[in-house]
C-alpha positions, 0 to 999 in steps of 0.5 A, a space after each residue: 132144510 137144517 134148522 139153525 141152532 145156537 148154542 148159548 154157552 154162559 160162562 162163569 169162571 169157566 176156567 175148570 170146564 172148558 176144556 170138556 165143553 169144547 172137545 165135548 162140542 168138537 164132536 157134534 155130528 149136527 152139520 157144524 155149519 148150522 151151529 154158532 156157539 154163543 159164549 156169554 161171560 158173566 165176570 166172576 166176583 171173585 175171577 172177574 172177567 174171563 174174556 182174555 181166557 176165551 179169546 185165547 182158549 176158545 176164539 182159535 177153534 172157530 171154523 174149524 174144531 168147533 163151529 163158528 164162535 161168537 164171544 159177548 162178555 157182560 160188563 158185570 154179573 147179570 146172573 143166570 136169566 139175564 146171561 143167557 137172554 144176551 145170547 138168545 138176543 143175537 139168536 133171534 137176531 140172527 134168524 136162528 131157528 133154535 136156541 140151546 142153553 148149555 150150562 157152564 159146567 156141563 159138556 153134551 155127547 156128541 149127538 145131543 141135538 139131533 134127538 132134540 131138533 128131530 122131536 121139536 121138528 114133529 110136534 109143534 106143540 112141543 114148546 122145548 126140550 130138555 136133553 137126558 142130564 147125566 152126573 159126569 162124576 158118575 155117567 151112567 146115572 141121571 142127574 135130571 130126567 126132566 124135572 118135576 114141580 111141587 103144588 107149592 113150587 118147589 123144584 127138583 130134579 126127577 130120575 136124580 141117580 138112578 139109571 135110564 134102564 130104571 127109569 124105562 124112558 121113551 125116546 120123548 116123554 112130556 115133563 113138569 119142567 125142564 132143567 136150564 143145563 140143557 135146554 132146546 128152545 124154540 125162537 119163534 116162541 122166544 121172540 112172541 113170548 119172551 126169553 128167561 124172566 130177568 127178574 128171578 136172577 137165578 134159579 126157577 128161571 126155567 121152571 117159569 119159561 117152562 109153565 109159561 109155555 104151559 099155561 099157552 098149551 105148549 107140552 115141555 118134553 124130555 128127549 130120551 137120547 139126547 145126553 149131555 153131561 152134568 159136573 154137578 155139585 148139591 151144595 152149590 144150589 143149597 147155597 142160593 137158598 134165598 133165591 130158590 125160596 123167593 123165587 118159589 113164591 113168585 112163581 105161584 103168585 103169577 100162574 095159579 088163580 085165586 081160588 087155587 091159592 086160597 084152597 092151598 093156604 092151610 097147607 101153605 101156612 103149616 109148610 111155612 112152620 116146618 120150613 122154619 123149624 128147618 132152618 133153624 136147624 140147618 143154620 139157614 133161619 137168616 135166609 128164611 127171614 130175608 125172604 119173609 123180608 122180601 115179601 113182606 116189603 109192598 114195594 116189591 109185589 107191583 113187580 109180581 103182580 104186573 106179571 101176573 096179570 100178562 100170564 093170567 091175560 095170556 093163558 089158554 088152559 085151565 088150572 086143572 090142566 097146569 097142574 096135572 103134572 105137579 106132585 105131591 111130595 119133596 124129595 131130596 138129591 142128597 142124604 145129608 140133607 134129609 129130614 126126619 119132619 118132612 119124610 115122617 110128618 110133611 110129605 105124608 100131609 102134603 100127600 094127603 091134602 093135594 089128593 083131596 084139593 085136586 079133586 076140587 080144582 075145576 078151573 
């Protein structure tokens, strides 16, 4: 039996990438009659819709070029989580065995999914997979190997420019987290355990489905030779600060437990004093504040902490375990935003710290 996969295409003025993406898919060797593509288009604030452009530019290559095209498009913005949870819907709806999420502005070689499929197929602890994520501006070197996450959640990108060949990889390699550009996951799991959370809108929405699975005991893995191609620009994720902070801070409120969230305080605290030197610097002390506003706001942590409360409720493994992989340093994707602080003084400290607390954690 071949699995079923739905491939969950969130479109977003999509204008500039859709011609890749579906000479790009036109290719696939995986029987195309086990696919749908499921095009979900979140209007743009500043494009609106871009229905009309899909049903003409996409809907004629259903059947034939490109596997059979569903098109849902959203009344309004419901932002990367909430987009793609359309899509799985209909999947899981569907009786689709798989879902694979594929960024806007990210096109696949022509046999992705195999490699993906064949390793979720071996290993049912496999939770999901990611594809090896290559800069399209530059194919030969990684965008995202799978991704790694900081002690104090922070997110990013490993392998970021360097070649496959450097990085000596498996053909399957378990990960931190894998990146929502390209993503395997499994349905069964989606329907038990739920699709991406909402509420973080956009960014870190893949870091917490991934420890999700991990904290039930599934591994999250990177699938060496399966490739899928990133039009990737830095400045654009810089520009959702807000985001990316607020939604750090959720996600070690809901998994770490209490004791690992008292021992982390002092580094947590003398992070906090760096960020904010940071951002004066960087002219983005106004989004540090809005998110110090956010949490300062009590209103907000019932949210939080109900969530929290059905992870902890839920989890099969220890913090220990959670938090092998995590690492010990922040390292940049793009030179013009290195900083002397954290290269000299915070990674040094943060690296320091978490040798001596891990040791400690036996939760």
């Amino acid at each position: 039996m071949i699995p079923k996969v739905a491939i969950i295409y969130l479109s977003y003025h999509p204008e500039p990438y859709i011609e890749k993406v579906t000479t790009a898919l036109g290719k696939m060797t995986y029987p195309k009659d086990k696919v749908e593509l499921v095009v979900v288009d979140n209007p743009h604030p500043e494009f609106g819709s871009a229905k009309e452009f899909l049903a003409e530019k996409v809907m004629p290559l259903s059947g034939n070029v490109l596997p059979r095209v569903t098109l849902i498009a959203n009344e309004k913005n419901l932002g990367f989580a909430g987009g793609n949870n359309i899509g799985i819907k209909w999947a899981i709806e569907n009786s689709f065995d798989y879902v694979f999420l594929l960024n806007n502005d990210a096109f696949p070689a022509p046999g992705f999914l195999e490699p993906l499929v064949e390793a979720m197929a071996a290993d049912k602890k496999i939770g999901a997979a990611q594809s090896l994520l290559m800069l399209a501006a530059n194919p030969t070197l990684v965008n995202s190997a799978g991704n790694v996450m900081h002690y104090l959640g922070f997110g990013y990108c490993w392998g970021y420019k360097k070649t496959p060949a450097e990085l000596n990889l498996p053909p399957v390699k378990e990960i931190g987290y894998a990146s929502g550009a390209c993503l395997l996951m499994r349905a069964d799991l989606l329907k038990q355990y739920g699709g991406l959370d909402e509420d973080f809108f956009l960014y870190h929405e893949d870091l917490e489905y991934s420890y999700r699975l991990k904290s039930l005991g599934y591994k999250i893995v990177l699938a060496r030779d399966s490739m899928v191609y990133h039009q990737y620009e830095f400045s654009r994720s810089v520009s959702k600060y807000f985001w990316m902070e607020r939604n750090r801070y959720a996600v070690i409120l809901m998994f770490y437990k209490l004791p690992t969230l008292i021992l982390l305080l002092p580094t947590k605290l003398i992070v906090e004093i760096g960020l904010i030197l940071m951002s004066i610097k960087g002219g983005w002390f106004t989004e540090r504040l809005a998110v110090y506003r956010y949490w300062a706001n009590l209103a907000n942590w019932p949210l939080w902490l109900k969530k929290r409360r059905i992870i902890q409720s839920r989890r099969t493994v220890s913090d220990k375990t959670l938090l092998k992989e995590v690492v010990s340093e922040i390292l940049f994707q793009d030179d013009s935003i290195k900083n002397p602080l954290l290269v000299y003084v915070g990674n040094p400290l943060m690296s320091l710290y978490w040798t001596i607390v891990k040791k400690l954690i036996s939760w």
